[in-house]
C-alpha positions in Angstrom: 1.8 13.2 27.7 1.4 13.9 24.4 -1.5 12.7 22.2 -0.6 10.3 18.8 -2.2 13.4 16.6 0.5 15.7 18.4 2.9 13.5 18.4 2.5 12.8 14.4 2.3 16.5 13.8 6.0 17.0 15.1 6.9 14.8 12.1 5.5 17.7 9.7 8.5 19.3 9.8 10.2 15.9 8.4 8.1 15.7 5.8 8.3 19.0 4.2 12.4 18.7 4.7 12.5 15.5 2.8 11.1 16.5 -0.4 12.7 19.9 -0.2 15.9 17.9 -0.6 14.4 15.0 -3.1 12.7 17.3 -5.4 9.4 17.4 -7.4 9.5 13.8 -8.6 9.2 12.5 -4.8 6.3 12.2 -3.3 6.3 12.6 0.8 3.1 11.5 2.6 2.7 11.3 6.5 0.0 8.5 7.3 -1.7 8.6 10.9 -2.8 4.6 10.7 -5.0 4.8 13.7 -7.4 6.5 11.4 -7.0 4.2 7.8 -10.2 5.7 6.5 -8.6 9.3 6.4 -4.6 8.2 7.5 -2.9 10.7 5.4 -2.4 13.8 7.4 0.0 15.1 5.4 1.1 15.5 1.9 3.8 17.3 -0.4 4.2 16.6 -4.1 0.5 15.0 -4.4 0.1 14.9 -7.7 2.1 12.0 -8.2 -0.2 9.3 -6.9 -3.2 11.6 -7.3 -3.4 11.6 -3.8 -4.4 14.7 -1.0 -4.7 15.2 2.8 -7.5 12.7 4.2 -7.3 9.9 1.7 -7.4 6.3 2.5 -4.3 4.0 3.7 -2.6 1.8 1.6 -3.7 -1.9 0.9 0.2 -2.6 2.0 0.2 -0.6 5.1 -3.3 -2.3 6.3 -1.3 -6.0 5.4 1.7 -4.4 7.4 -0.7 -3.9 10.5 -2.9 -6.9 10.2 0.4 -9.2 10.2 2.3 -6.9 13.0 5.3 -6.9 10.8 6.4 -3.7 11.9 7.1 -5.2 15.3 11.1 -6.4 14.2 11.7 -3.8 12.1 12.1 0.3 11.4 11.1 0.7 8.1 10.8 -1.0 4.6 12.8 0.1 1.8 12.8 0.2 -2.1 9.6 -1.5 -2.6 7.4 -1.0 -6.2 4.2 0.8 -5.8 1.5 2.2 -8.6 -1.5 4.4 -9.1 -4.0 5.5 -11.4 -1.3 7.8 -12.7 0.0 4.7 -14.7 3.7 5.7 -13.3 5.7 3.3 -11.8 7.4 4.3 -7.8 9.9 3.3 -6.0 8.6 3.4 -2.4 10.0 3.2 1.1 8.1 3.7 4.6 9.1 4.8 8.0 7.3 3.1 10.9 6.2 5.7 14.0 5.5 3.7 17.1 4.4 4.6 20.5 6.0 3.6 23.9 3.9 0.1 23.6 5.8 -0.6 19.9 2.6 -0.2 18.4 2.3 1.4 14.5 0.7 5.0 14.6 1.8 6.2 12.0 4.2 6.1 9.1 6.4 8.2 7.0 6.5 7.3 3.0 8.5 8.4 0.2 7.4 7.5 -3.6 10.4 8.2 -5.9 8.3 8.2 -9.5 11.2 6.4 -11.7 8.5 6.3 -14.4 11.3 8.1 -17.1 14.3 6.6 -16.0 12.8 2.9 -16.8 12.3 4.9 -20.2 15.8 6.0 -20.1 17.2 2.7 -19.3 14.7 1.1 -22.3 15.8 3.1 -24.5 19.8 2.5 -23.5 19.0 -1.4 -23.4 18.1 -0.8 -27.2 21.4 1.3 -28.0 23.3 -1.4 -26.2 23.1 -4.9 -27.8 25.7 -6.8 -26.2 25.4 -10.2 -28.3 26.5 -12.3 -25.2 26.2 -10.5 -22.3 27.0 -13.3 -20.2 30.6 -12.7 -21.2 30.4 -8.8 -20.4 32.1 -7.3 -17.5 29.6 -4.9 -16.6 28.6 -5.9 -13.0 24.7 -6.7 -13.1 22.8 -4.3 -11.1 19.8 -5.9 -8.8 16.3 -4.5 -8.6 16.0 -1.7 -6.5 12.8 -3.0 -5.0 12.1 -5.7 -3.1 10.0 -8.4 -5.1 7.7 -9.0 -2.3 6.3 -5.9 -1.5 4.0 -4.2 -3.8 1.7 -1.2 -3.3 -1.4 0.6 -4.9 -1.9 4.2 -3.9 -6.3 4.9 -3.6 -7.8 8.3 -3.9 -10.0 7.1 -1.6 -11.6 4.1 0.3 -14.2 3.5 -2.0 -11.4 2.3 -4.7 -9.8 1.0 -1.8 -12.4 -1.7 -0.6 -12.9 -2.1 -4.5 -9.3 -3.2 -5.3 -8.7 -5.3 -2.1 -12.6 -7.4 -3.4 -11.6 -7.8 -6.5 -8.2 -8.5 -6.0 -8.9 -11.8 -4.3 -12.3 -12.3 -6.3 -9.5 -12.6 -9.4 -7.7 -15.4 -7.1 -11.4 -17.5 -8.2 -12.5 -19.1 -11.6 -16.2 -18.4 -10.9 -18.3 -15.7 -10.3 -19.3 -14.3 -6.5 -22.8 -15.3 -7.0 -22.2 -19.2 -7.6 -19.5 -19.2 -4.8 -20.0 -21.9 -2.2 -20.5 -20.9 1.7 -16.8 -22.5 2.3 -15.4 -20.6 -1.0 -17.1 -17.7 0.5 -15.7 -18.0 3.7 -12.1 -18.6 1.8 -12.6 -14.9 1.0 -13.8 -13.3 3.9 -10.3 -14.6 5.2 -8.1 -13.3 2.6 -9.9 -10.2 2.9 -9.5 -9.9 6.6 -5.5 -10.9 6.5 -5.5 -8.2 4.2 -7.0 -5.7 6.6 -10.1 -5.0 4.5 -12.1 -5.1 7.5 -9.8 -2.3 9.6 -11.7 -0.1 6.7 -15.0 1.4 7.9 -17.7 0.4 5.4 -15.7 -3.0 4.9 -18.2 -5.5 6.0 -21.0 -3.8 3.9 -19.0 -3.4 0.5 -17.9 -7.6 1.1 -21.2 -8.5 1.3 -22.5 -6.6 -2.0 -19.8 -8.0 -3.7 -20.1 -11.9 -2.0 -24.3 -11.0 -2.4 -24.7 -12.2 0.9 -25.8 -9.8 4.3 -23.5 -8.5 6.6 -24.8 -10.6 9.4 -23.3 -13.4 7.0 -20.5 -11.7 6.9 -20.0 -11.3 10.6 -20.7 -15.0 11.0 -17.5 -15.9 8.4 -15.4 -13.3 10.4 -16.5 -15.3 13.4 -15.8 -19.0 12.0 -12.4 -18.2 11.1 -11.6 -16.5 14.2 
C-alpha cells in the first residue's frame, strides 16, 4: 500500500500539466496537508504569491480541515485569494483523500486576474451607460464565491501572525487589558481557525495574549 507522500507525488505530473496548459499567469501548487508547517510539496509559476516548495498552508485550507468541510464535497472553486504581491487571484482547490475520506492533500490553482480588473476599470470608464438598469447587457456575477477568501504566507511565521491579528482586530482593546473570558474568546477563534494544527502555535498565542502557554493549554482545554 502506498504511503500519502507517494501517493501525492503521483499528482506531480498533474501539476506541471495544468499550468503548461494555463500559462505563466497561473499559479499551480500541490499542498501535502498532513504536514501544514511545510505542506507545499510542489510548485510551478511561484512567483505569483511569492511562494516556494516547503512553505506553510493556507489560513483557508487549515479552516477547511478544522471544520471537515471537505467531507461533502471534491473541490472549491472560484474563490478570491491575496498575497504580499498586492495582486488579486482567483483561486480554486482540489481535495486528495485517502480510502478513510480524510484530506491529505490538495491541488490549487491561482489564476492572477490582477490586469484584467484593470482592463475591465478602465472599460467601466469608456462605458457610461446613464441608466444601466434599462441596458440589455446581461449582468455578469462574480466569479468568486463571496465566502471564501485566502491569504497566501511565505511562511508560518507570517502565518501565525496574520491568523493573531486577524482576530485581535475582531477586539476594541489591546491584548494586554483583555479579560481571562475575552482571552479565552480568542483562543477559540484561533483554534476554529486551525491556528493550533501549526507547530509553534501555542507559543506565538501566548506572546501575543502575554499570557504562558500552560495558560494557553488550559483555554484549549475549557473550550473543549
Amino acid at each position: 500500500m502506498l504511503t500519502n507522500t507517494e501517493k501525492l507525488k503521483q499528482y506531480i505530473p498533474m501539476v506541471h500539466f495544468i499550468a503548461e496548459i494555463m500559462g505563466e499567469n497561473c499559479e499551480v501548487v500541490l499542498h501535502d496537508v498532513t504536514n501544514p508547517d511545510h505542506s507545499i510539496i510542489e510548485i510551478v509559476n511561484g512567483q505569483i504569491s511569492g511562494r516556494k516548495i516547503n512553505s506553510p498552508i493556507t489560513d483557508l485550507a487549515l479552516k477547511i480541515i478544522k471544520e471537515k468541510s471537505y467531507k461533502d464535497r471534491d473541490y472549491i472553486c472560484n474563490y478570491k485569494s491575496s498575497s504580499k504581491t498586492i495582486n488579486t487571484l482567483r483561486s480554486s482547490s482540489y481535495f486528495i483523500k485517502d480510502e478513510s475520506n480524510q484530506i491529505i492533500g490538495m491541488i490549487c490553482v491561482n489564476v492572477d486576474i490582477t490586469d484584467f480588473i484593470k482592463a475591465r476599470n478602465i472599460l467601466d470608464q469608456v462605458i457610461m451607460f446613464e441608466n444601466p438598469k434599462n441596458d440589455s447587457v446581461e449582468q455578469i456575477k462574480p466569479v468568486h464565491d463571496p465566502n471564501l477568501y485566502e491569504n497566501f504566507e511565505e511562511n508560518i511565521e507570517d502565518l501565525l501572525s496574520s491568523l493573531i491579528k486577524g482576530v485581535l482586530s475582531e477586539y476594541d482593546i489591546p491584548a494586554e487589558r483583555m479579560s481571562p473570558q475575552e482571552k479565552i474568546d480568542v483562543v477559540k477563534k484561533l483554534n476554529e481557525k486551525g491556528a493550533f494544527l501549526l507547530k509553534g502555535g501555542v507559543s506565538e498565542v501566548a506572546k501575543y495574549l502575554d499570557v504562558s502557554e500552560a495558560t494557553i493549554y488550559r483555554y484549549l482545554h475549557k473550550i473543549k
